[in-house]
N, C-alpha and C positions, 0 to 999 in steps of 0.2 A: 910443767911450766913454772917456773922462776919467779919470786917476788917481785921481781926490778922488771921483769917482763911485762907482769900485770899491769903495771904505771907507765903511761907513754914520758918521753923523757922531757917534753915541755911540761908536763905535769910536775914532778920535781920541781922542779926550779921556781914554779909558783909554789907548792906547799913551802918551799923554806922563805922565800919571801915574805909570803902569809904569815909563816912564824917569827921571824924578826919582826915585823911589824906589828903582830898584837903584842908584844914582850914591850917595844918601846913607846907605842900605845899606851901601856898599865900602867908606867912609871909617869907619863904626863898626866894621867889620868889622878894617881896619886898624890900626885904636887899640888894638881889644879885644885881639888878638894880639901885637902890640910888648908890650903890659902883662903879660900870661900869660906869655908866655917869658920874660921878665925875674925875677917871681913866679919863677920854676919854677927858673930857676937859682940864684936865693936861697935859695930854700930849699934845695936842694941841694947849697949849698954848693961849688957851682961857680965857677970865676971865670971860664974865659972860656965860648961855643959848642965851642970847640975839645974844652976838656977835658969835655964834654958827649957828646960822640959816641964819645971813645975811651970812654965809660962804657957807654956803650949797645952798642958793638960790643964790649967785653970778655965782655956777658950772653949774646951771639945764639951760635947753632950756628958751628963753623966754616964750614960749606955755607953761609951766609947770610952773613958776614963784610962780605969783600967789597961784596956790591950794599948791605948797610948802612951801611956806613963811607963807600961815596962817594954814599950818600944824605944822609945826615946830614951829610957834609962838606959837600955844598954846601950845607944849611940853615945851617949856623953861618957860614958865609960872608957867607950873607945876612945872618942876625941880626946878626954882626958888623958890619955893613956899613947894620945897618937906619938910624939917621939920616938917615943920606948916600941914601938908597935911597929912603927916605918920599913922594917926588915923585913918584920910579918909580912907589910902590906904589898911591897917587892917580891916579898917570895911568893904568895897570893895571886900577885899579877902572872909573875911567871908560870905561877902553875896553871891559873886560866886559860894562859896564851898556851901554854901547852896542853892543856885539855880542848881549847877549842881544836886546835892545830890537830891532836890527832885525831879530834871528829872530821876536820877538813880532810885529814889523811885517809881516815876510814872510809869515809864515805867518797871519796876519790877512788880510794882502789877500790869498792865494792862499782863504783858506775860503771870504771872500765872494764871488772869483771864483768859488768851486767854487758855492757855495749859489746865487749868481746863476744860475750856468749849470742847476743842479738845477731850480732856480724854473721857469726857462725851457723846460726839459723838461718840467718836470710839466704845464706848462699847455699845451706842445705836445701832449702826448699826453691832458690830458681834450679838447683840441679835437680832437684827432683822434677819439678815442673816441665824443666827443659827434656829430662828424660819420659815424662807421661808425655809430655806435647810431639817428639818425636814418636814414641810409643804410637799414639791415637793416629798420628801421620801414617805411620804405616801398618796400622788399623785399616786405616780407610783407603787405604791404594791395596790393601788387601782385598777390602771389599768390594773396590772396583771392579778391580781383576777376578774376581768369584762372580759380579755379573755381569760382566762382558762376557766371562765364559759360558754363564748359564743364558745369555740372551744369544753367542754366538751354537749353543746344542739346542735351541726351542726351536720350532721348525716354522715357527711365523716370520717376517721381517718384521723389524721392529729401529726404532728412530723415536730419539730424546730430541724436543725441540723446546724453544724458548722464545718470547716475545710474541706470540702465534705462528712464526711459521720457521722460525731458524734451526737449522739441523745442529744439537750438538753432537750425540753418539746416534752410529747405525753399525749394527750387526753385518757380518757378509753378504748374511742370503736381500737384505733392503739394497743395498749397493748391487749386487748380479741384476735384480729385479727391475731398478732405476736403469741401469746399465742397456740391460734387454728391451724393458719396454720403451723409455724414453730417450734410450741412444745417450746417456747421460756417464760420461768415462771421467769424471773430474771425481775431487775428495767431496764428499756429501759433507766433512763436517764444516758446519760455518754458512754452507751452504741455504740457500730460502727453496724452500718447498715451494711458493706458488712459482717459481722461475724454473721448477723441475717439471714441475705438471699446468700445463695452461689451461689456465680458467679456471684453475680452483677454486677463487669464492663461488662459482655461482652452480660448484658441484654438492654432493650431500657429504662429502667429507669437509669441505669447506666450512659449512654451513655447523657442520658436527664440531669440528674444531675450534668453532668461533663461540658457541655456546657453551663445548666444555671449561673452555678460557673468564667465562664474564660468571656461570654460574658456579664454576669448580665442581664438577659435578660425572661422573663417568658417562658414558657414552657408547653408544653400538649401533653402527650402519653399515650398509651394502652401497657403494659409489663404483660405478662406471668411468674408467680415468679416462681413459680412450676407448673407441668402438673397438666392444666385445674383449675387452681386459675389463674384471671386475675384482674387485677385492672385498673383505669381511672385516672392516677398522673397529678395532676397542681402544677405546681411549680413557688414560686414566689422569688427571690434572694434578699436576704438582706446584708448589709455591712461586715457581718461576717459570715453567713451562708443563708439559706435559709430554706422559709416556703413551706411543704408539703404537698401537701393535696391529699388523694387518698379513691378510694372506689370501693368496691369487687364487677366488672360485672361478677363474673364468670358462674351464672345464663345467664344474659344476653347474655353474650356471648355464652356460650352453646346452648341458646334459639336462635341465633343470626346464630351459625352454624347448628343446625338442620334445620332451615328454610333456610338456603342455600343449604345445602343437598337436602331438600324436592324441592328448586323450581330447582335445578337441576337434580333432581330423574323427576320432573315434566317434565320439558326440554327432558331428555333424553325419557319419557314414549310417549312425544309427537313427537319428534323425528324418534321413533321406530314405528311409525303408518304407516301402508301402503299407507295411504290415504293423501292427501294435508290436512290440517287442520289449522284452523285461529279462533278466538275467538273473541267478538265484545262486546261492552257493546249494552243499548235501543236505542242506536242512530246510530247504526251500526261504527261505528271508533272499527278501531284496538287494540285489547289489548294485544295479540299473534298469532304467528303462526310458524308454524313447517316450521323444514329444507325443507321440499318436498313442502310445498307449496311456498318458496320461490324460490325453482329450478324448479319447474316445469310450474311456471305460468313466471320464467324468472324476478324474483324481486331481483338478489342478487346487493349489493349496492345501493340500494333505501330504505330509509327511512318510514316506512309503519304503522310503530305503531301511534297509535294517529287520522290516516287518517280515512276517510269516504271510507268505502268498493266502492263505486258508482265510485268514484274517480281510486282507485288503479285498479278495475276493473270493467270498465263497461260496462253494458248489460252482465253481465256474469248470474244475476238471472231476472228476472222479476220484475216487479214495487215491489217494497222493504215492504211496506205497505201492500200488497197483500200476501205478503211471510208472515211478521209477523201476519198475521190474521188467518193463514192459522197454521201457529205454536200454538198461543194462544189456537185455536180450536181445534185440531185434535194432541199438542205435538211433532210434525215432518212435516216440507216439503220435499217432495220430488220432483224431476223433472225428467221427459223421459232422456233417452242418447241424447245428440243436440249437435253442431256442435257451439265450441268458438276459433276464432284467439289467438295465443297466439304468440306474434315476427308475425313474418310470416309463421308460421305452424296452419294448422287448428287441433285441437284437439277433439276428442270425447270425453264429463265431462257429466257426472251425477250429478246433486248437491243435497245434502241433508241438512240441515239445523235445529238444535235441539235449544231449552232453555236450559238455564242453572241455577242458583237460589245462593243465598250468602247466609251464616247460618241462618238466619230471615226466609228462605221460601221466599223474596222476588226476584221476576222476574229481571235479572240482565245483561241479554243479548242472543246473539244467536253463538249456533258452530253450523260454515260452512265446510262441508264437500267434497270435487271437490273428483267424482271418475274418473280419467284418464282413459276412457275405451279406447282408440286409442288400446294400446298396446295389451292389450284385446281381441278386435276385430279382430285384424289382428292373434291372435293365435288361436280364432275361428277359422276364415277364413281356418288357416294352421288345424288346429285339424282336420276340416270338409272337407278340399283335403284331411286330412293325412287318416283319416276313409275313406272315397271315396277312397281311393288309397289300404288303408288295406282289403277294402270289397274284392276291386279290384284285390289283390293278394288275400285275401282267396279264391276267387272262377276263379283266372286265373293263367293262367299259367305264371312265371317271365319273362321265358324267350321270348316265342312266344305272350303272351299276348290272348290265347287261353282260352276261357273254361277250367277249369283244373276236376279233375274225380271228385271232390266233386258235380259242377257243372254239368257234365256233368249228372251225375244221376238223380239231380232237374230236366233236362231239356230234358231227357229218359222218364222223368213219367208224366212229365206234360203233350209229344207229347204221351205215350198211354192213360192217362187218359181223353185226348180231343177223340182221336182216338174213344176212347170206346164209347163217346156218340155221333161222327158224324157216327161211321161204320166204319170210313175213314181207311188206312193202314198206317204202319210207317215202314221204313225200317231205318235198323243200319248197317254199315258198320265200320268192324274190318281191320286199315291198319297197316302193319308194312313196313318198310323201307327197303331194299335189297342195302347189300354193304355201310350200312353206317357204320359197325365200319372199315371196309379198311380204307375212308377217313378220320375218326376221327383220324387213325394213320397214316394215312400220313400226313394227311395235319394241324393236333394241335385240339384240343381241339375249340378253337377259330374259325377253319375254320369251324367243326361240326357245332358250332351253328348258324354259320350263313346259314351252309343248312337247318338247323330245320326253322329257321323264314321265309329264302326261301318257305320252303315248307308250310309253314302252310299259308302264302299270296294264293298262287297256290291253296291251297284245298279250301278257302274261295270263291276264282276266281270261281271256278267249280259249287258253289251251290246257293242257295235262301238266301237271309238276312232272310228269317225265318227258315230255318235248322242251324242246331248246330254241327260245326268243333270245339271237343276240343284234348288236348293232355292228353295223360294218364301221360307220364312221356317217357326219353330213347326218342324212336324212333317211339314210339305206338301214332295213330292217332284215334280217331274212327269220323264219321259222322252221325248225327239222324237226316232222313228225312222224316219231320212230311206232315201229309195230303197230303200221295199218295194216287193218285186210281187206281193206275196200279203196279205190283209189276217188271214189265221190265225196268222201271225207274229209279229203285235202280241199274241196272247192266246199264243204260245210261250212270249214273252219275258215276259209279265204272270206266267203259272205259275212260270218260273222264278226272276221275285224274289221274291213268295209263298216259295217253297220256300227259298229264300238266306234271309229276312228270319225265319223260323220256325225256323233253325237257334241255341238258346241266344247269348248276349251273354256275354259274362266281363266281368261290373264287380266289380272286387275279388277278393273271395273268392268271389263270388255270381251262379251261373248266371241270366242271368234272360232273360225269356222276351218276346216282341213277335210282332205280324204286322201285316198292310198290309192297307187295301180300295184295289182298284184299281179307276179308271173310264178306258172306253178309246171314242177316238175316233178319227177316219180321215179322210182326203183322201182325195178329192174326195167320200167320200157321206156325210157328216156337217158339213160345211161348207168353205167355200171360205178364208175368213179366218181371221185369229189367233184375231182375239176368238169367232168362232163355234166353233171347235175346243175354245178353253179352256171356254167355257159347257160345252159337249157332255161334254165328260173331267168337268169339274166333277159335273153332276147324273149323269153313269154311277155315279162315284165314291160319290156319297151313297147312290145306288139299293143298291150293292155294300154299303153298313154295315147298313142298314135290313134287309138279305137274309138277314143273320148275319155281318158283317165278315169280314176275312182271306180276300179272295176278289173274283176279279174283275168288273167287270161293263160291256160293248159298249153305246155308245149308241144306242138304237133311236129313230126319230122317234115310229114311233106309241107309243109310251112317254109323252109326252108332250102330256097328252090335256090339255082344255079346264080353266081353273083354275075358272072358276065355272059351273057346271051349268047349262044351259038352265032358268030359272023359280027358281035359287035365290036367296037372301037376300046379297047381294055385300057388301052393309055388316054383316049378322052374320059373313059369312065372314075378313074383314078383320079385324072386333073379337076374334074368335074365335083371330087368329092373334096378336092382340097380346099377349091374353090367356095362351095358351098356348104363351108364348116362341118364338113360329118367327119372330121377327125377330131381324136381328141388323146390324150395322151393322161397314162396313167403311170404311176412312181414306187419305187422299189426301194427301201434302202440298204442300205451297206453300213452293216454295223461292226464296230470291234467287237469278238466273240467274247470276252471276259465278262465285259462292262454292259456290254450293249449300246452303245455310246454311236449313235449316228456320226459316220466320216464320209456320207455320199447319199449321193439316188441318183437311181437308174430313172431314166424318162423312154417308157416305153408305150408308142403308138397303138392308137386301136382307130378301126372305122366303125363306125355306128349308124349305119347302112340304116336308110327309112324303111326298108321291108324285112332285111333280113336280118336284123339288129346290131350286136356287138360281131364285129369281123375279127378274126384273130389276126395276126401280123402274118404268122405263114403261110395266112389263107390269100390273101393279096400283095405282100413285099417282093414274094422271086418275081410276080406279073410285072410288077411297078419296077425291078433292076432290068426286066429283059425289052419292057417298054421303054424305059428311059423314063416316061414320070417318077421315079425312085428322086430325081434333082426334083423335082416342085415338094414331093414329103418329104425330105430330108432338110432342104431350107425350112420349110412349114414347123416342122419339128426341134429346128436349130431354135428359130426365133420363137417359138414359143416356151421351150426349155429354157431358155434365160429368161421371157418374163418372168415368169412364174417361181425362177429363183430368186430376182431380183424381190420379189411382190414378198417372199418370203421373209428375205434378211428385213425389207423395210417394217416387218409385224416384228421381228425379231425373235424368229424360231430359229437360225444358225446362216452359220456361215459356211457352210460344206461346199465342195463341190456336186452340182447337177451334170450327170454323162450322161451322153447321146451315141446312140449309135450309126458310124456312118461306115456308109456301103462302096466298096470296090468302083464304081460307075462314077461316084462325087467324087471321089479323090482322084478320077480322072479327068473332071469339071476343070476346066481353066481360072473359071470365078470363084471356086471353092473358097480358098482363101479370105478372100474379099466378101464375102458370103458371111465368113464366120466374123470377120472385123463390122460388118455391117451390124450383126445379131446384136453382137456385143456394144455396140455404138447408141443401137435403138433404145436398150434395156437398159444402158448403165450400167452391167454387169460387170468385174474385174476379171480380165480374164483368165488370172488364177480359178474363178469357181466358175470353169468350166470345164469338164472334162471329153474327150471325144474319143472314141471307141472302134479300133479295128479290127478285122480279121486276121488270124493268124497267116492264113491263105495271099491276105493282099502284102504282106510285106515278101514274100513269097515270089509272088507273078508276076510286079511290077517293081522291084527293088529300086532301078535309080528313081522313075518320077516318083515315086511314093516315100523317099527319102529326100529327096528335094522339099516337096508338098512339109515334109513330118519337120524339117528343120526350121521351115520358115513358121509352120501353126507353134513347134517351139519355142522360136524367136519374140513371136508372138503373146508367151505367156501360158498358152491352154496347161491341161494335161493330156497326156496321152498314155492309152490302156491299150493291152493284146487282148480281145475278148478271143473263148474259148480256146485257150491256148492248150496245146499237148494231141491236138489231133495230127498234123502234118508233119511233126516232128520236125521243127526248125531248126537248123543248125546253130551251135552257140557262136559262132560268129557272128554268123548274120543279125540276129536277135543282140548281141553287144555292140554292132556296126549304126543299128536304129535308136534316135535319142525318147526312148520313152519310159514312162515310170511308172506304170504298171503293168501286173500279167494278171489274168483271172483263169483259175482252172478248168476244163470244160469239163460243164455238168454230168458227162456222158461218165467219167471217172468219180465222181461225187457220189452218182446213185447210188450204185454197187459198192459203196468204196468198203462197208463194214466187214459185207461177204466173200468179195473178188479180192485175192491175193493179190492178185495183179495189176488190179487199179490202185493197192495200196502202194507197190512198189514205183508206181508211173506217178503217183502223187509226191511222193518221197522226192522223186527224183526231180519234180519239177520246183519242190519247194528247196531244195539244195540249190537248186539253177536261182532262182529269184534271188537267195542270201547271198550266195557269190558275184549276182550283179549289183549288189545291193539294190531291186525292185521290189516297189509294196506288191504283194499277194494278196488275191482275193479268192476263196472258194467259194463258187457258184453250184446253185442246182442242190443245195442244202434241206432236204424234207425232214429229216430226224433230230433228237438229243446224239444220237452217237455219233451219228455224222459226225457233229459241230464239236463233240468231244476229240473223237481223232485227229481231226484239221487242228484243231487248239495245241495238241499232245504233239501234234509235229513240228507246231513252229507255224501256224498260216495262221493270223492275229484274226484276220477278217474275213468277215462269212457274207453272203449275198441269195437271199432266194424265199421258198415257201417257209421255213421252218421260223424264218423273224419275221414275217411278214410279206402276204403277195402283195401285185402291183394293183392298187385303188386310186381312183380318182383324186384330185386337188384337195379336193374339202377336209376329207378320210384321211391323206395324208399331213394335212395342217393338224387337226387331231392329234395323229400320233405325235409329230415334233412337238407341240405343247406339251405333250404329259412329258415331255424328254427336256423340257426347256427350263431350267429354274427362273423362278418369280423373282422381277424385283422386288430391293427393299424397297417400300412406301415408307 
C-alpha cells in the first residue's frame, strides 16, 4: 500500500491548509507581541526590559524571587534583543507551524491507518460472521434432517405441536395412523389436533396435554381416541410446544382385556365349583384358590398365595411326597372321608388331588380338591331317619303308629304261610269300635284320636310281641295271632280286649266310656287265604254288632245260609236292599307306580246283608244285571260316588277322578245319560272327576248304541275307561272308532304276569296298543313288588289293586289321602 493511499485525498488538502494557516498565524502572532510589550512599557513608564523585571521582581514573595528575575531576565533579553531576533522569531513560527503541521500529518495518517485497519476488521469479521451464521444455518437443517430421519426409523408416531394442540412436524407412520383411524387425508402440518380427534379435552390425552403445557413437566398415559383404538402417549414439553410420541396398543389392549375377561371367566368357573379348590405349582405353594376354599377352611383375610400348602394347612393330606408319587402314578390321589379340625370344628373332607400340565406337556403342579362331606353326612344321616321314617309311614299307621293294612296283609301271610308248614293255627280277629263316632262329636276331632292311640296301647297290652295289632283305617282294628294250637285262645284274647277296651278313657277332664264287637276267624277251618280269613272276621264282626255289640263273635260256615231263598223275588230282594241302605260302597285307588301319587278311585259296591254280612259284588251283581235291578244299584252307586267325591275335594284331600263301574243293562237305559247329568247336578261335582267304566265285551255287542251313549257322556265331560281289557281281543279299529281315554289291563294277565311268558307278551302287547292310541293305562289285579316292577319297566305308569292298597270304606280311605295330602302353610 502506497503513502498517498494511506491519506484519503480530502485529507490533503486540509493538512496543507492547516499548514498555511498556522505559518501566517506565527507571523501575526509575532507582530501582535513586539507591539504589546512595547505598549506595556510605555505606559509604564519604563525605559528599558531591564528595568521591567527588577519591577516585577521587587512585587513577588521572596520564595519566588529568584525563578522570577531569571524568568523575566531572559524575556527582556529577548525583548531587548527583538529587531535583531524578528527572523528568529519567523523562523520559530514557521518551524512550529511545521511541527504542529507534521504532528497534524502524523497523526492523520496514523487515524486513517488505524480506520483502514478497523474497516478491514469489521468486514473480516461480518464475513466471518456471515460465514458461521450460514455455517450454524446449515448446522441446524442438518439437524433437522437427522431428526426427521430418526423420528421417520422410530416405530412410534410421533407429532411436534405448539400453542397446545397445533401440529408442527409428524412422521409417516402419525400421518397413515390419523389417515386410517380418523379418515384424516389433508397435511397434518399446521393442522389442530382437537379438529382431528373429537372430544379431546375431555379425553386423558387431553387432559395429559394440557398439564404437560402449564406444568412443563413429561408425561405418560393410555387414552382411548375412539372405541377400541388405544394408544400409549409420552409427552415431553418444550419452550413452545411439546414432543409426542404415541403408539397403537389397541391389539394389546384388546389381548390385554380378553385375558382379563378370561382370568375372570377363570375366577368365576372356579368360583362356581362346589368343591373347595386350590391350585399349587411342583412345590406345592399356592398359585389359586376359590372363594369356598377360603370360606370353608376359614382363610379369609390371610394371605395364602405363594405359601407352602404344609404351612396354610397342615396334616390336612398325608406325607406330601407320597401324595405326589401316587399322582405321577395312577394321575389322581384320592383319600377315605377323615376327620380334619378346621377353627374349632371337626370337619368330614375327602381329598382328591390331580396334575395339571402348562402348554409344553410339562408337569406343572397339583389341583387339590377338599370335599366337605360334614354336610353330607348329616343329610345321609337325615335321608336314612327320613326313609326309616317313610318305610315307617308306608307300612304304619300316622296316627296310632300301628301296622297299617298294607302291612297288615305282609303279616296275615307270612303267620299262614309259617302256619302251613308247622300245622300250627292262626286266628284273625275283626274289631270295630262301639260308640266312637258319639265321642268324635262330642268331644272334637282331636279327643277321637287320642281314644284311637288310647286303644291301640290297650290292644298291644292284650297280645304277644309276636302277633300283629294293626289299624285298617276309622275305627277298624284287626289282630293276627300266629302259632296257636288251640283255637279257644283267639276268644281268650277276644274277651280280654272286650274287657281292656271297657275300662273308661281320660280325654281331658272327662271319663268316657267305649267298647268293641269282635269277629273271629281261624286257619285252616274258616279259610285257607287272606282274602277268605278277612271276609270271615269281617261278617263274624258284623253278626257280633247286630247281637247287642261289645262282644265277640266266631265265624260259623253254616251261619252263612243262602242270600236269596228258593222261589223268592231276587230283583225285589236287591231293590229292597237299595232301598233300605244295606249298600254301601268301598274305594280303591289308582296310584302312579313311581311316586305313588293318587290319580283315581275305584268306587266299588258291597251289600251288607243284616244276616249274612258283607256280600261280595259277584255274589249278587250277575243276579241284579239278569234281574234288571242292576238300574236302581248302578244309579244308587252313580250318585253316591260323586257325593263322596264331592265331600272329599270340599275337606281338601284332591281333585282325582272317582270311577264307577257301569254294566251292559245301563248303557242300555234310555235315561242313563240323564242319570249321570242328574248325579252330577245333585253333588256339584265337575264332570271331569268322574270317571265311568266299561266292559270290554259291551263295546263289542252293542257298537252303534254304545257309541251313541259313549259320545254324548263324552260330550258331556266324564271320562271314560275299558275295564278289563285284553280278554275278547278287540280289534284296533273298533277300540280307535270309540272316544275313550283309558284301558286297564285285566287282572287275569297281571297275576301270572312274573311267571307266564305269555301274559308277559299279551301285556307288551297291550301296552304298545295304549301308546299308539295315545291312552292312559292302568294295570289292574296288582298283588306283588314285581308285578308293579314289570308293569313300570314296560311303560304302564299306573298300577290299581291289593299291592297299594285294597278297597275300604269312606273313613279308611279319607285316612289314606291325608297322609297323601300336603298341609297347608298356616
Amino acid at each position: 500500500m502506497s503513502f498517498a493511499n494511506i491519506i484519503p485525498k480530502d485529507s490533503k488538502l486540509k493538512l496543507v491548509a492547516v499548514t498555511l494557516l498556522f505559518i501566517w498565524l506565527s507571523f501575526i502572532a509575532a507582530w501582535a507581541f513586539q507591539y504589546s510589550v512595547v505598549w506595556f512599557l510605555k505606559a509604564n513608564q519604563v525605559e528599558s526590559y531591564s528595568d521591567a523585571v527588577e519591577r516585577i521582581a521587587s512585587s513577588l514573595p521572596t520564595s519566588e524571587v529568584g525563578f522570577a528575575t531569571d524568568f523575566f531576565y531572559s524575556v527582556s533579553v529577548v525583548f531587548e534583543n527583538l529587531p535583531e531576533l524578528w527572523f528568529f522569531a519567523v523562523l520559530f513560527g514557521c518551524l512550529v507551524a511545521l511541527g504542529v503541521g507534521a504532528m497534524l500529518f502524523t497523526a492523520t495518517v496514523f487515524r486513517a491507518a488505524y480506520l483502514s485497519r478497523m474497516k478491514a476488521d469489521a468486514d473480516g469479521a461480518l464475513r466471518e460472521a456471515q460465514n458461521r451464521w450460514r455455517k450454524s444455518d446449515m448446522q441446524k437443517q442438518d439437524i433437522r434432517q437427522q431428526l426427521n430421519a430418526m423420528h421417520e426409523r422410530i416405530s412410534d408416531c410421533f407429532i411436534l405441536i405448539r400453542n397446545g394442540d397445533e401440529i408442527l412436524h409428524a412422521n409417516s407412520k402419525a400421518r397413515r395412523f390419523f389417515e386410517s383411524v380418523f379418515e384424516y387425508e389433508q397435511d397434518l402440518k399446521g393442522a389442530q389436533l382437537s379438529m382431528i380427534i373429537p372430544g379431546l379435552d375431555d379425553t386423558p390425552l387431553g387432559a395429559a396435554l394440557m398439564q404437560a403445557m402449564k406444568k412443563a413437566t413429561a408425561s405418560k398415559v393410555e387414552a382411548e381416541l375412539k372405541k377400541n383404538v388405544w394408544v400409549q402417549v409420552s409427552i415431553f414439553p418444550t419452550s413452545v410446544g411439546a414432543y409426542v410420541y404415541f403408539t397403537d396398543i389397541s391389539r394389546q389392549k384388546s389381548a390385554k382385556i380378553r385375558v382379563g375377561a378370561s382370568i375372570r371367566l377363570l375366577r368365576q368357573i372356579l368360583d362356581s365349583a362346589p368343591q373347595a379348590l386350590a391350585i399349587t405349582d411342583n412345590n406345592w405353594s399356592y398359585l389359586a384358590a376359590n372363594r369356598q376354599w377360603v370360606n370353608q377352611f376359614k382363610l379369609t383375610g390371610q394371605k395364602i398365595l405363594g405359601r407352602y400348602h404344609g404351612q396354610v394347612l397342615p396334616d390336612s393330606l398325608p406325607n406330601l411326597q407320597e401324595v405326589a408319587q401316587q399322582v405321577q402314578q395312577h394321575d389322581v390321589y384320592r383319600s377315605p372321608e377323615s376327620v380334619y379340625k378346621v377353627g374349632n370344628t371337626d370337619e368330614y373332607i375327602s381329598w382328591e388331588v390331580r396334575p395339571w400340565w402348562d402348554d409344553d406337556d410339562n408337569h406343572s403342579g397339583y389341583i387339590i380338591l377338599a370335599n366337605f362331606m360334614t354336610e353330607a353326612r348329616r343329610n345321609r344321616q337325615k335321608a336314612e331317619m327320613q326313609r326309616q321314617q317313610e318305610r315307617k309311614m308306608a307300612y304304619h299307621d300316622a296316627l296310632t303308629g300301628l301296622p297299617n293294612r298294607q302291612l297288615f296283609y305282609d303279616r296275615l301271610n307270612q303267620a299262614l304261610a309259617q302256619a302251613y308248614k308247622t300245622s300250627d293255627k292262626v286266628g284273625l280277629m275283626f274289631l270295630d269300635l262301639d260308640g266312637f263316632k258319639p265321642i268324635n262329636d262330642t268331644y272334637g276331632h282331636d279327643a277321637g284320636d287320642i281314644l284311637l292311640k288310647e286303644v291301640a296301647q290297650r290292644l298291644q297290652d292284650c297280645v304277644r310281641n309276636t302277633d300283629t295289632v294293626s289299624r285298617l283305617g276309622g275305627d277298624e282294628f284287626t289282630i293276627v295271632l300266629s302259632s296257636i294250637k288251640d283255637v279257644n285262645d283267639v276268644q281268650t284274647v277276644a274277651q280280654k280286649v272286650i274287657d281292656s277296651i271297657n275300662q273308661p278313657f281320660q280325654i281331658g277332664d272327662a271319663d268316657v266310656k267305649a267298647g268293641t264287637s269282635i269277629g273271629i276267624s281261624t286257619y285252616p277251618q274258616n279259610g285257607s287265604t287272606a282274602v277268605e280269613l278277612i271276609k270271615a272276621s269281617d261278617t263274624a264282626m258284623y253278626q257280633a254288632k247286630k247281637t247287642g255289640k261289645n262282644r265277640f263273635c266266631v265265624f260259623e260256615k253254616e251261619s252263612n245260609t243262602a242270600i236269596f231263598p228258593e222261589g223268592a223275588d231276587m230283583g225285589k230282594i236287591i231293590r229292597d236292599a237299595v232301598a233300605d241302605g244295606e249298600l254301601e260302597l268301598h274305594f280303591q285307588p289308582q296310584v302312579e307306580g313311581l311316586s305313588g301319587k293318587v290319580i283315581g278311585i275305584d268306587a266299588l259296591v258291597r251289600w251288607r246283608h243284616p244276616k249274612q254280612g258283607i256280600i261280595e259284588p259277584m255274589d249278587f251283581l250277575p243276579v241284579a244285571e239278569e234281574t234288571g235291578s242292576i238300574i236302581e244299584v248302578g244309579n244308587w252307586v252313580v250318585r253316591e260316588a260323586c257325593r263322596q267325591a264331592m265331600e272329599w275335594r270340599k275337606e281338601g284331600l284332591g281333585d282325582f277322578p272317582v270311577h264307577v263301574n257301569i254294566s251292559s243293562r245301563q248303557f242300555q237305559d234310555s235315561d242313563f245319560v240323564d242319570t249321570i247329568k242328574a248325579a252330577l247336578e245333585e253333588s256339584s261335582l265337575p264332570p271331569s272327576a268322574l270317571g265311568l267304566e266299561m266292559t270290554e265285551m259291551l263295546l263289542l255287542e252293542y257298537p252303534k248304541t254304545t257309541l251313541e251313549t259313549l259320545n254324548e257322556l263324552k260330550m258331556l265331560g266324564v271320562q271314560l275307561t275299558v275295564d278289563d281289557f285284553g280278554l275278547n281281543k278287540t280289534p284296533l279299529n273298533a277300540l280307535k272308532d270309540f272316544p275313550v281315554d283309558a284301558i286297564k289291563i285285566h287282572q287275569n294277565f297281571v297275576r301270572n304276569l312274573v311267571e307266564n311268558e305269555q301274559n308277559q307278551a299279551v301285556v307288551k302287547t297291550i301296552i304298545d296298543l295304549a301308546e299308539n292310541l295315545e291312552l292312559m293305562l292302568i294295570g289292574e289285579g296288582v298283588e306283588t313288588e314285581a308285578q308293579a316292577k314289570f308293569l313300570l319297566a314296560q311303560g304302564c305308569k299306573y298300577i290299581q289293586w291289593f299291592w297299594y292298597g285294597r278297597p275300604v270304606k269312606p273313613s279308611a280311605t279319607a285316612d289314606f289321602l291325608r297322609l297323601q295330602t300336603p298341609k297347608p302353610n298356616k
